[in-house]
Structure formats: structure tokens, C-alpha cells
N, C-alpha and C positions, 0 to 999 in steps of 0.2 A: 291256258296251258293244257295241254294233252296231249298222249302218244300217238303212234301213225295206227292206232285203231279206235282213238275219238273218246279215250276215258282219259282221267287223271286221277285214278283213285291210287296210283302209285305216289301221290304226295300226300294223299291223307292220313296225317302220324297217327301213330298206335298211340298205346297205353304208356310205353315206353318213352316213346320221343315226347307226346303233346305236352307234358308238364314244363317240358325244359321251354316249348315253342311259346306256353301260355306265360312264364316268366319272362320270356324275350320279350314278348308282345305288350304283357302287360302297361306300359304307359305309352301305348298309342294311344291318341287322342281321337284321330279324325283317318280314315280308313277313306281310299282314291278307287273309285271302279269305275270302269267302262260296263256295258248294259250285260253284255253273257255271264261277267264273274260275278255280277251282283247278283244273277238271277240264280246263279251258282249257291252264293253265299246268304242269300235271305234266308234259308233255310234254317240258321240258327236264332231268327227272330222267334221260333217257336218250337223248335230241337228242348226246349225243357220240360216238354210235355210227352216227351215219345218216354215211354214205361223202360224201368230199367236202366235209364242211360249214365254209363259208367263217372263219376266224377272228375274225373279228369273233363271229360265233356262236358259236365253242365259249369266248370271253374269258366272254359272255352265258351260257351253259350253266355253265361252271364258275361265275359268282357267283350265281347263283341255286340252286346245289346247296350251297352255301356258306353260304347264308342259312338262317334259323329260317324256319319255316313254322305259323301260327295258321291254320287253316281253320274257320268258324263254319258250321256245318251240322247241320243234328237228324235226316237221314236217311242220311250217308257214315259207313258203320259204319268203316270205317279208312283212315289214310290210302297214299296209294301210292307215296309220297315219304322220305326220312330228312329228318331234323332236322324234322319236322313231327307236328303235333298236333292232336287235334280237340277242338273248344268245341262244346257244345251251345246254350251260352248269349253272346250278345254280352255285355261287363261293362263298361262305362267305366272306372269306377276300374283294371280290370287293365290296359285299353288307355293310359291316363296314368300306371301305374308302371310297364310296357314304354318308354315315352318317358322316362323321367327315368332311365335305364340310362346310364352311358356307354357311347357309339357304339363299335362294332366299326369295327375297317380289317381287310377280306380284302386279301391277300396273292397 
């Protein structure tokens, strides 16, 4: 997702919004990417070490390192992340028996 000049930092919540989005999110279990948004998002595999970084983001970095990671890509020979794994192939059926898990609560 991005606008007609190739950013998306119009969706990155502030100080304001991200607590509400990090409650929302919080019992996600297993996070669905295709190879650009993961490559997007591995960033907060290691976002805990950038100096200073506001608490709301490190709540944000610690549940998303917390989470499974499915990356669906036929060219990322590995991922760069823990708890994450690569598909070659999209499957439905395995995306609707991921759903039918019960739900995780991170801690």
C-alpha cells in the first residue's frame, strides 16, 4: 500500500493512534505477507535497539516479534525474522485452518 508518490508513511500511526492499533492487534497470532510488506515490516525485528524509541513502539516491536510470521514469496530464499516462515505457494485451505486455531494472548 502506497500513495501515487510511492510512500506509505501516511499509515504509520503516531503516538496518538498506535496504542489503540497495538490493543487491536494485540492477539494476533500469525501475521499473512506477501515479499514487499515483509520486507517493509522486518524492520521491527530489530526497531528495539534504535536509541530513544518512544514506548508505544517498543509495546509495537515487542508484539510483532511475538507473533508467527507466514511470508508468501517465490523469490525470498530466507526469512530475516524468528518465528517466521516462507510459502512458495498461497493455499486457502491452510489460510482457513490457521484461522480455526485458537487465538493466542501475548503477554
Amino acid at each position: 500500500m502506497e500513495d501515487e508518490h510511492g510512500r506509505f508513511d501516511f499509515a504509520a500511526p503516531d503516538e496518538e493512534v498506535n496504542p489503540y492499533i497495538n490493543q487491536l492487534t494485540s492477539s494476533v497470532g500469525t501475521y499473512l505477507y506477501g515479499r514487499r510488506m515483509y520486507e517493509a515490516m522486518v524492520y521491527w525485528e530489530t526497531a528495539h535497539t534504535v536509541p530513544n524509541l518512544p514506548q508505544f513502539l517498543r509495546d509495537w516491536t515487542r508484539q510483532w516479534q511475538a507473533a508467527e510470521k507466514i511470508v508468501y514469496s517465490r523469490t525470498l530464499a530466507e526469512p530475516r525474522s524468528v518465528r517466521t516462515r516462507i510459502e512458495r505457494e498461497f493455499e486457502p485451505d491452510v489460510v482457513r485452518r490457521l484461522k480455526g486455531r485458537p487465538p493466542r494472548h501475548h503477554r
